[in-house]
BADO-207566 format. One record per residue (C-alpha): residue in one letter; x, y, z. Coordinates in Angstrom, 1 decimal. Each point is the difference from the previous one (the first is absolute). Example, Ala and Ser with C-alpha at 12.3 -4.5 7.8 and 13.67 -1.06 7.14 Angstrom:
2
<site residu="a" c1="12.3" c2="-4.5" c3="7.8"/>
<site residu="s" c1="1.4" c2="3.4" c3="-0.7"/>
***
This chain:
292
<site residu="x" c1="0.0" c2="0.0" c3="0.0"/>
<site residu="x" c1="1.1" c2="3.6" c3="-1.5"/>
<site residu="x" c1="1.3" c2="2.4" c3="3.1"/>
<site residu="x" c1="-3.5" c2="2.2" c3="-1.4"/>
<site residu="x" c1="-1.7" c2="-2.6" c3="0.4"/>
<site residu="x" c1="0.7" c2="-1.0" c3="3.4"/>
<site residu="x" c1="0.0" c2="4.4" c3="0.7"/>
<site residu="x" c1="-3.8" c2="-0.6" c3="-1.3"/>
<site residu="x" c1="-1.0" c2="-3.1" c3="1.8"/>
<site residu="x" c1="1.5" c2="2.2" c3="3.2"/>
<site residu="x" c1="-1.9" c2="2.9" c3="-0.3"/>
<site residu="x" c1="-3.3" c2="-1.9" c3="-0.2"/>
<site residu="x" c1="0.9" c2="-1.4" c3="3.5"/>
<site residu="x" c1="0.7" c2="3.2" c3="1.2"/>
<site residu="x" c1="-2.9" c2="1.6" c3="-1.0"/>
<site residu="x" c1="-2.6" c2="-2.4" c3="1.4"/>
<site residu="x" c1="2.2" c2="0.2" c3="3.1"/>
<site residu="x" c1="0.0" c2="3.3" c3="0.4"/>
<site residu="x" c1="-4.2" c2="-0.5" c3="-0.4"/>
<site residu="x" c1="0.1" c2="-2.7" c3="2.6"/>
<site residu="x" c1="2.0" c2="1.7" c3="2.4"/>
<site residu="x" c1="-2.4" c2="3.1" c3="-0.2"/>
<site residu="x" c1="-3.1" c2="-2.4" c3="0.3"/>
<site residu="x" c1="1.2" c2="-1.8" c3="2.7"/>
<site residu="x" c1="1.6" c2="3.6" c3="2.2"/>
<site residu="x" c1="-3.4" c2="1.8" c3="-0.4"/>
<site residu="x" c1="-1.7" c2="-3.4" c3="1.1"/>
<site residu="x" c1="1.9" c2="-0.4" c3="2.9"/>
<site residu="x" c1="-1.0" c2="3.6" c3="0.9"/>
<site residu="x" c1="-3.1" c2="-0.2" c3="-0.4"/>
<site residu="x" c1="-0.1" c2="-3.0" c3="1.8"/>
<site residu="x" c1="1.5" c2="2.0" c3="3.1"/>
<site residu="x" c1="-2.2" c2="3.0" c3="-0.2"/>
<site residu="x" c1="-3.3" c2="-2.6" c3="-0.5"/>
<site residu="x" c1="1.1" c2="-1.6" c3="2.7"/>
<site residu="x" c1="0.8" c2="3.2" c3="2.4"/>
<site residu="x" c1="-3.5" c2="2.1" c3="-1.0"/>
<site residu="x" c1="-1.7" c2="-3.9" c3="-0.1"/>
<site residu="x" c1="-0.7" c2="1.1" c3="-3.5"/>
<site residu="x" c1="-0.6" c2="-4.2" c3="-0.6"/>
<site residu="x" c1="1.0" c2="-2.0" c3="-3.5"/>
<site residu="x" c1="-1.7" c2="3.6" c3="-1.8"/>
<site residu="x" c1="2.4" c2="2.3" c3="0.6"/>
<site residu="x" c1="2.8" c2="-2.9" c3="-0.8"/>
<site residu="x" c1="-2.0" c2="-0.4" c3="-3.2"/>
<site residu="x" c1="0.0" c2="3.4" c3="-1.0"/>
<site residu="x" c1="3.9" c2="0.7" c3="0.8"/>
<site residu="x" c1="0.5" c2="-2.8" c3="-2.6"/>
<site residu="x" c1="-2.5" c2="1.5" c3="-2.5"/>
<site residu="x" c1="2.4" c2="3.2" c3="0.5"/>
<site residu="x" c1="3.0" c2="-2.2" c3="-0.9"/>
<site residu="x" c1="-1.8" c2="-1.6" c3="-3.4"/>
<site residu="x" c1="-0.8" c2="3.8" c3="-0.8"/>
<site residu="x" c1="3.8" c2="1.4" c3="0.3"/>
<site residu="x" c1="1.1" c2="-3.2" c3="-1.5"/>
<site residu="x" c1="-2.3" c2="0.8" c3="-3.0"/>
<site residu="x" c1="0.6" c2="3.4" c3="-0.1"/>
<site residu="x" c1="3.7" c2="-0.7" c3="-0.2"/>
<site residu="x" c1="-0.2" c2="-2.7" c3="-2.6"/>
<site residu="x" c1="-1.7" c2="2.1" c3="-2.5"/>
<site residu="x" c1="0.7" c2="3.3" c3="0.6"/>
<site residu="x" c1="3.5" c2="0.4" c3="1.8"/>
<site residu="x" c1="1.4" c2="0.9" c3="-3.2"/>
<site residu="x" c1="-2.3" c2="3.3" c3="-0.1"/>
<site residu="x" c1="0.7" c2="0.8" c3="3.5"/>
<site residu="x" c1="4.0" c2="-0.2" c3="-0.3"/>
<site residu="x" c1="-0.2" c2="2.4" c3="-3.3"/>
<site residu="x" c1="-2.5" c2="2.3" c3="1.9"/>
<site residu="x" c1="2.5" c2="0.1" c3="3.4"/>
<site residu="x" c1="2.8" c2="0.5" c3="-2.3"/>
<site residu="x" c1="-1.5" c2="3.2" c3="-1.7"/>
<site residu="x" c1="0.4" c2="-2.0" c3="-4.0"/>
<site residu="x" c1="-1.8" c2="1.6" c3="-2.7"/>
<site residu="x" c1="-1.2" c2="-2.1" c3="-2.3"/>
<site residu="x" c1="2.2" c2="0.8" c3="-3.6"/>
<site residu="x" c1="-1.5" c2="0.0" c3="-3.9"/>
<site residu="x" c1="2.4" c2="-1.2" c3="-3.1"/>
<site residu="x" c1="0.2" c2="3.2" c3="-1.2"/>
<site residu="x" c1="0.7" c2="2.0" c3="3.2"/>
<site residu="x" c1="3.5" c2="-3.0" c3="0.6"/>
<site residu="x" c1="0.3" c2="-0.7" c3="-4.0"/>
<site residu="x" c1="4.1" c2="-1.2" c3="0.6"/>
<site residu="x" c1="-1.0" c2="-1.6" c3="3.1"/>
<site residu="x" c1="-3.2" c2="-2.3" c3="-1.0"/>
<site residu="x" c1="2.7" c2="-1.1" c3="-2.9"/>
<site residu="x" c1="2.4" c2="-1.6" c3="2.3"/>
<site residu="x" c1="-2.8" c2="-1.6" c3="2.0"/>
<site residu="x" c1="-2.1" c2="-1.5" c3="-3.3"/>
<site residu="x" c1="3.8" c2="-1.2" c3="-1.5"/>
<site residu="x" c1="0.6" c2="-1.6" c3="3.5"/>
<site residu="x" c1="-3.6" c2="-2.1" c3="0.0"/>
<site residu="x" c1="0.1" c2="-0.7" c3="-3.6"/>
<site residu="x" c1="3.2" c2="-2.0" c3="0.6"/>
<site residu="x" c1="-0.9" c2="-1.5" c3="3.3"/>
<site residu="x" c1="-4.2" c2="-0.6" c3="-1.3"/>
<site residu="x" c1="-1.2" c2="2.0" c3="2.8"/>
<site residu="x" c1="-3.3" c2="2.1" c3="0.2"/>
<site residu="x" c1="1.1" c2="3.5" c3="0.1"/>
<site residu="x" c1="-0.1" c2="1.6" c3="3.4"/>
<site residu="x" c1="-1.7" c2="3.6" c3="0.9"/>
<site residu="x" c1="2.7" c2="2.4" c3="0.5"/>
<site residu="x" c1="-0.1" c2="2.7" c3="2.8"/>
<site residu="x" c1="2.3" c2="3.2" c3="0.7"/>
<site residu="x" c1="0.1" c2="1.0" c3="3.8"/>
<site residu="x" c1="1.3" c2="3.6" c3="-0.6"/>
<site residu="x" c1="2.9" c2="0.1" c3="2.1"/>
<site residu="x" c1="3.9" c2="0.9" c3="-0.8"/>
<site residu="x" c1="1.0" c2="-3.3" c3="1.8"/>
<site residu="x" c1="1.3" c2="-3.0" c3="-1.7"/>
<site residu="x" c1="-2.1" c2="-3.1" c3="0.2"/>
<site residu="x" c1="-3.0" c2="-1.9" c3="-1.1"/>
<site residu="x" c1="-2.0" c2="-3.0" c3="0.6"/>
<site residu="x" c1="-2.8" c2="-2.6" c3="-1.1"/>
<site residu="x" c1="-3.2" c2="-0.9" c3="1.2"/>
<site residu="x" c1="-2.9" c2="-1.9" c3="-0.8"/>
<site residu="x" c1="-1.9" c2="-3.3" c3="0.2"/>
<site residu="x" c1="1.2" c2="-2.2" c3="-2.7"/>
<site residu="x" c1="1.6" c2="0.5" c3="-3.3"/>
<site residu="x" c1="-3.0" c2="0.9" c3="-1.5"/>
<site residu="x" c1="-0.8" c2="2.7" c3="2.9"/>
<site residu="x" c1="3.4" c2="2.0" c3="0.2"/>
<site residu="x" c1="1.6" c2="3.1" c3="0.4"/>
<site residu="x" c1="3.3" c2="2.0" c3="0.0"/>
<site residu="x" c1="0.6" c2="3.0" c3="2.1"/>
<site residu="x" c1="2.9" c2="1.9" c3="-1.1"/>
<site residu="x" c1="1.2" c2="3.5" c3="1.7"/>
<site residu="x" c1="0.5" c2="2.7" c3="-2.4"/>
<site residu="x" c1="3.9" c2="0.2" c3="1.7"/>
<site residu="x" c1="0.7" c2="-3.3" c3="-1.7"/>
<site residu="x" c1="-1.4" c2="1.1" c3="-3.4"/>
<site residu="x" c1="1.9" c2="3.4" c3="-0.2"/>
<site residu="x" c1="3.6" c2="-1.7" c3="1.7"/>
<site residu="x" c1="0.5" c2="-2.8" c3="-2.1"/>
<site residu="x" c1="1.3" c2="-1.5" c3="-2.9"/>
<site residu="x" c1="-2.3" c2="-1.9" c3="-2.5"/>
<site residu="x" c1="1.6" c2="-3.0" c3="1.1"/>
<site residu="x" c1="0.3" c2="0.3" c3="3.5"/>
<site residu="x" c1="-4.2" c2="1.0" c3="0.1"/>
<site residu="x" c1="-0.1" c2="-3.3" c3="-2.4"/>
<site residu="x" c1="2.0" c2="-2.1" c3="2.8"/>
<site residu="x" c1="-2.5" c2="1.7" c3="2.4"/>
<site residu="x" c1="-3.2" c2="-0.6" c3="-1.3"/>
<site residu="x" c1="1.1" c2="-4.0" c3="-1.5"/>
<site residu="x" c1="0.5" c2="-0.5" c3="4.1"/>
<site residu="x" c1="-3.3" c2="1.2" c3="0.5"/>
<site residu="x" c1="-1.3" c2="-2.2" c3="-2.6"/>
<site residu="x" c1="1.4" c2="-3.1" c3="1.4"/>
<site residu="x" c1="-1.6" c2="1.1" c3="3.5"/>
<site residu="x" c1="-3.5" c2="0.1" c3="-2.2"/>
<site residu="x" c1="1.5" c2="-3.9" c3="-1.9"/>
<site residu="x" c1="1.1" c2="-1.7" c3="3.2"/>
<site residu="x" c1="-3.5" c2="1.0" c3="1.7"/>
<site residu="x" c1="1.8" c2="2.3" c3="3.0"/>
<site residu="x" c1="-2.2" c2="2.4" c3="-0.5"/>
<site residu="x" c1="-3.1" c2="-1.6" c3="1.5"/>
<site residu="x" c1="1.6" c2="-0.8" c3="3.1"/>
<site residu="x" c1="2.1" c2="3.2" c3="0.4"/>
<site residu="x" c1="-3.2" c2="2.1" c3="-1.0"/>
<site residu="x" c1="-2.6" c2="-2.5" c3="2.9"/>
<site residu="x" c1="3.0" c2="0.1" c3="2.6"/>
<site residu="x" c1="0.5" c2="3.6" c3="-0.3"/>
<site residu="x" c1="-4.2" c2="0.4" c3="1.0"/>
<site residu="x" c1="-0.2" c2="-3.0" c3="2.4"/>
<site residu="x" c1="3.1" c2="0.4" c3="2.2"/>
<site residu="x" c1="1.0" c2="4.0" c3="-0.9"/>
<site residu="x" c1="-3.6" c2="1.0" c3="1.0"/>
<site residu="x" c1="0.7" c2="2.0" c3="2.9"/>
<site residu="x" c1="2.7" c2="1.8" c3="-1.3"/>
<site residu="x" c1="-1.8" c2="0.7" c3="-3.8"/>
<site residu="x" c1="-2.9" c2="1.4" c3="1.2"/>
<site residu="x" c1="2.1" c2="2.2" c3="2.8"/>
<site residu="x" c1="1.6" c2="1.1" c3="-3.4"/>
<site residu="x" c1="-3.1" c2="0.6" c3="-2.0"/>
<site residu="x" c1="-1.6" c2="2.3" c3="3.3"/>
<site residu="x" c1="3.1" c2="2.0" c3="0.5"/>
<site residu="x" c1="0.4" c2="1.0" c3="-3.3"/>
<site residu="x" c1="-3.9" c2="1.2" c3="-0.5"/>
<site residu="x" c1="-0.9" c2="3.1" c3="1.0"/>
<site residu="x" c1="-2.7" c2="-1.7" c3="2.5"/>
<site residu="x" c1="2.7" c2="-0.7" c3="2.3"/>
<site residu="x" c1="0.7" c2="3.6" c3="0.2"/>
<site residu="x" c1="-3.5" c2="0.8" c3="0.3"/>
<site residu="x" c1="-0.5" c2="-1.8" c3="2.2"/>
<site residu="x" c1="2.4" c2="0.4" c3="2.8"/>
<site residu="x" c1="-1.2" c2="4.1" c3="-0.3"/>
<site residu="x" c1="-3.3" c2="-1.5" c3="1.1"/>
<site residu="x" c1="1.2" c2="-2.4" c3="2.7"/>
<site residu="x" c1="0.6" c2="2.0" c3="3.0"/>
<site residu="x" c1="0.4" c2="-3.4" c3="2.3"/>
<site residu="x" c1="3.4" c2="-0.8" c3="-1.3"/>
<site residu="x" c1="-1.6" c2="-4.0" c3="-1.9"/>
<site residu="x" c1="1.0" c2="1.1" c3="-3.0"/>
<site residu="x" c1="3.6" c2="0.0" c3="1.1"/>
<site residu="x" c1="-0.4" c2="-2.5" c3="2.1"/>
<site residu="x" c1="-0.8" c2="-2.2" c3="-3.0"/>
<site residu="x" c1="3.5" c2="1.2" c3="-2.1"/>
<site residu="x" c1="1.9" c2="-1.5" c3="3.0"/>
<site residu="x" c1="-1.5" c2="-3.1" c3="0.1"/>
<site residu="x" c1="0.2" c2="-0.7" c3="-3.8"/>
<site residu="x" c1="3.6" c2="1.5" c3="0.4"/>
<site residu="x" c1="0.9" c2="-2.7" c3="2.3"/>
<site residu="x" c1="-1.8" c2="-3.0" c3="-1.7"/>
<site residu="x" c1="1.1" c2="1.1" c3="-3.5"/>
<site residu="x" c1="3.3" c2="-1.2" c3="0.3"/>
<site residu="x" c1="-0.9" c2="-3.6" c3="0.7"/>
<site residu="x" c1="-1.1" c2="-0.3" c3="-3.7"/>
<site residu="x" c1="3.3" c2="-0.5" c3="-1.6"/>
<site residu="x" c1="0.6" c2="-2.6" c3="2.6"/>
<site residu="x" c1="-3.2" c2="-1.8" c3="-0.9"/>
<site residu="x" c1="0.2" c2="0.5" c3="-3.9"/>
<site residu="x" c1="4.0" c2="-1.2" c3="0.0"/>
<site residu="x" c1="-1.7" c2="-3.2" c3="1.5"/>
<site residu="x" c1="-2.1" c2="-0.4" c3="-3.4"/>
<site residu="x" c1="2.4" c2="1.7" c3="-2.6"/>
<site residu="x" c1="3.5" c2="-1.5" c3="-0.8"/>
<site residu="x" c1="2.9" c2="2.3" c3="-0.5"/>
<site residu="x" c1="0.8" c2="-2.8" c3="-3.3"/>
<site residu="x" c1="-2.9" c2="1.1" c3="-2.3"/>
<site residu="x" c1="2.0" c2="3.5" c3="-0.6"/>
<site residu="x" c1="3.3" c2="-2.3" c3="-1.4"/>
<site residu="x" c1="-2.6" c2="-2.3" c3="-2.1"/>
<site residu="x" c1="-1.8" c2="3.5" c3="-1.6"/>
<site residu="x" c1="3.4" c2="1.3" c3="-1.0"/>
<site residu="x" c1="1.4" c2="-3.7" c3="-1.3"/>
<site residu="x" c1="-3.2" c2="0.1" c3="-2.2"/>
<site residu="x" c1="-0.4" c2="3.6" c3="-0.7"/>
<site residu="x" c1="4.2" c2="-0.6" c3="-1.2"/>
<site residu="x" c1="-0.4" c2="-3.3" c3="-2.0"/>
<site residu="x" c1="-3.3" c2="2.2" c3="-1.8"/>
<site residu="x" c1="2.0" c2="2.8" c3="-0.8"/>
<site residu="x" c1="3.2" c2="-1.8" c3="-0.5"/>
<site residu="x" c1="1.6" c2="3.3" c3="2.0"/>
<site residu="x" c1="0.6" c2="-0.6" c3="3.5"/>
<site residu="x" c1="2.6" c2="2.7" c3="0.3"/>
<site residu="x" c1="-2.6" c2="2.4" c3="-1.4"/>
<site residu="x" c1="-2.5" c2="-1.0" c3="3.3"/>
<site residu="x" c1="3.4" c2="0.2" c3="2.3"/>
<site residu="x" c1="0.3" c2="3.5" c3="-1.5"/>
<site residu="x" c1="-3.3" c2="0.9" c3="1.0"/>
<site residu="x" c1="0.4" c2="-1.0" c3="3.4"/>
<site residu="x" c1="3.0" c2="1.2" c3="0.9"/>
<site residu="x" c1="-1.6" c2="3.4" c3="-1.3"/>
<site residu="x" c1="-3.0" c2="-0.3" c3="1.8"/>
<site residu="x" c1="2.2" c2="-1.1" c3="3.2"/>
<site residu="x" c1="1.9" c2="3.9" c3="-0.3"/>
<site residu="x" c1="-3.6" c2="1.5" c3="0.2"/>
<site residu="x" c1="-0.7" c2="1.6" c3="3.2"/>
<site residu="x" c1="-3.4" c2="1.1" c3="-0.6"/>
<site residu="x" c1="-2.7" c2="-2.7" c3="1.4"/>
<site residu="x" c1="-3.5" c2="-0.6" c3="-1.3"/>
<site residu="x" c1="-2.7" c2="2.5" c3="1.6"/>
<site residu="x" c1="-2.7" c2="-2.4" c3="0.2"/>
<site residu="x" c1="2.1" c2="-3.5" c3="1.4"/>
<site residu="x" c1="0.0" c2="-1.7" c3="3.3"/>
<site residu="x" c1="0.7" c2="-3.2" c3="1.9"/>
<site residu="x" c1="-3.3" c2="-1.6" c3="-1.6"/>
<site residu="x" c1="0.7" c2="1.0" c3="-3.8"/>
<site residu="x" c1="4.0" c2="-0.5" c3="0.2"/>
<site residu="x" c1="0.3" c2="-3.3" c3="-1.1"/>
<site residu="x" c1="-1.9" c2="0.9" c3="-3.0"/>
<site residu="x" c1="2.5" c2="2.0" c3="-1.8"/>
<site residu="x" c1="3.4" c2="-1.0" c3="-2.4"/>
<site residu="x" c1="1.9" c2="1.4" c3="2.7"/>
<site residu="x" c1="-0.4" c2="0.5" c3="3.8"/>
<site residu="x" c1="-1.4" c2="3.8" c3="0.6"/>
<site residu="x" c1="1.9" c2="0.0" c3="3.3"/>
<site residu="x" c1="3.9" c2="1.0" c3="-0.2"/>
<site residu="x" c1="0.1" c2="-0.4" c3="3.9"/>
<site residu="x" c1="3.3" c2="-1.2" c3="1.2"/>
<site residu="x" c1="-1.8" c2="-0.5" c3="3.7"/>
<site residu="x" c1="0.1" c2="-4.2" c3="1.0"/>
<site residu="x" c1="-3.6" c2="-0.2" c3="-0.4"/>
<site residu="x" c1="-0.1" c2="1.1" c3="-3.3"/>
<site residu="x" c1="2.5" c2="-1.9" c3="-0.9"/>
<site residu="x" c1="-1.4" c2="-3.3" c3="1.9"/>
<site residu="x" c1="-3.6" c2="-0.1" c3="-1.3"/>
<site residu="x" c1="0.9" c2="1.6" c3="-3.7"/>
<site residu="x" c1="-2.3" c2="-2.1" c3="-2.4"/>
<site residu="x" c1="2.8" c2="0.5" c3="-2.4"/>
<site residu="x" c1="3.5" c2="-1.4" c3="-0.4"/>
<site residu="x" c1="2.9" c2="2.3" c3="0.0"/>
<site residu="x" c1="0.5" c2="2.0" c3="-2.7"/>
<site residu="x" c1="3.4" c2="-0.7" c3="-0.3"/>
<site residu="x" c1="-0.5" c2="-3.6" c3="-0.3"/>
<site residu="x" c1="-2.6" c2="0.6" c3="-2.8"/>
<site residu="x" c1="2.7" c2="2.1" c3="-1.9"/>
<site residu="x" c1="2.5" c2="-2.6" c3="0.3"/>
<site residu="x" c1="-2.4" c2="-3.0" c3="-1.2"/>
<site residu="x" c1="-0.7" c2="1.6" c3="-3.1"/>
<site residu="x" c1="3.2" c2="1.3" c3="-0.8"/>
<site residu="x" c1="1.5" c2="-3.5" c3="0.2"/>
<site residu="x" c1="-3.1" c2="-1.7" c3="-2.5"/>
***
């Protein structure tokens, strides 16, 4: 069996779970909380009913939600006409549906892909990456996207990023809306705040729980196959060492999303960024493909 498809077979596993893990957490507290208020067997019952919803919801739709945290725009052919022509040559050759495309207007360098299944996918790219480089580094870029979308990562990234990252991508969505703002104008009791501190303590135990699904290894399968596709791995080493000199992070990123993109959003040198990175080093990636 092919490394992809043992990387496929893998990601199926992960993503049911990720759906058991959920299922059987909010069971076991509801369970609790029945059994505290003497709620009985219903309020068990409709903690589970809960579960199946989320579960549903991020089945189906966690593609739309990742794009809408990320602040992607939805791109036409003729408003990306050099772009779409690298992505159509790329799934002509490897007999792949062709992807939406996004921009996330940002002067960062990065990008990532989303979606259900083949059939259901999407590529987020930031308008940094675009403008900063070469044809063949953006080629390199977007053919490791593509495997992502091939070797089926994107359905379990996309699930894991609602199922496990909840706490910390709806934290994300609130702070950046204007209601938050609004909001704590209103609240003269101090909740409001009260709620940032508790989703500012919980948020970090995402990346520990989402480097329990995700493997550092799918980054060094995409760029093997984005490499043998393009039959120039030193043009996707390029890109990554460029995108490694680029101090300027992604606006709308966090712990939840971060796994998500081609490479880490988060520079940190502190241990715990280093210790539950969803990526490997950059270095190492660099040296992989310059050795091919």
């Amino acid at each position: 069996m092919s490394s992809i498809q043992l990387q496929i077979r893998d990601n199926s596993r992960k993503t049911f779970l990720a759906m058991a893990f959920l299922t059987t957490l909010i069971g076991i507290l509801g369970s609790a909380l029945s059994y505290i208020f003497q709620w009985g067997l219903t309020g068990t019952g409709w903690f589970l009913i809960i579960a199946g919803c989320i579960d549903f919801i991020a089945f189906f739709f966690s593609d739309r939600i990742v794009l809408k945290a990320s602040g992607a725009k939805q791109l036409e052919k003729n408003q990306a006409p050099e772009l779409f022509l690298i992505i159509e040559k790329l799934c002509m050759q490897e007999n792949l549906p062709l992807p939406k495309l996004y921009l996330i207007n940002d002067t960062s360098m990065n990008a990532f892909a989303t979606g259900r299944n083949t059939k259901h996918a999407a590529i987020a790219v930031t308008r940094g990456i675009v403008e900063k480089l070469s044809e063949d580094e953006l080629t390199g870029v977007i053919a490791h996207e593509l495997s992502h979308i091939q070797n089926n990562d994107i359905r379990t990234m996309a699930i894991i990023t609602v199922l496990v990252g909840g706490i910390s991508l709806i934290a994300d969505m609130f702070w950046y809306s204007s209601f938050a703002t609004k909001s704590q104008e209103k609240d003269r009791s101090g909740m409001i705040a009260w709620i940032g501190v508790g989703l500012a303590i919980f948020a970090p135990l995402t990346a520990m729980l989402i480097q329990l699904f995700i493997s550092r290894k799918r980054e060094l399968i995409a760029d093997a196959t984005a490499a043998h596709m393009t039959q120039k791995p030193k043009a996707l080493a390029s890109a990554l060492q460029k995108i490694s000199m680029n101090v300027i992070m992604p606006t709308h990123t966090s712990r939840a999303t971060a796994h998500l993109y081609f490479s880490s959003p988060s520079r940190g040198e502190a241990l715990l960024d280093k210790l539950f990175s969803t990526h490997p080093p950059i270095e190492e990636r660099i040296n992989l493909l310059m050795n091919m």
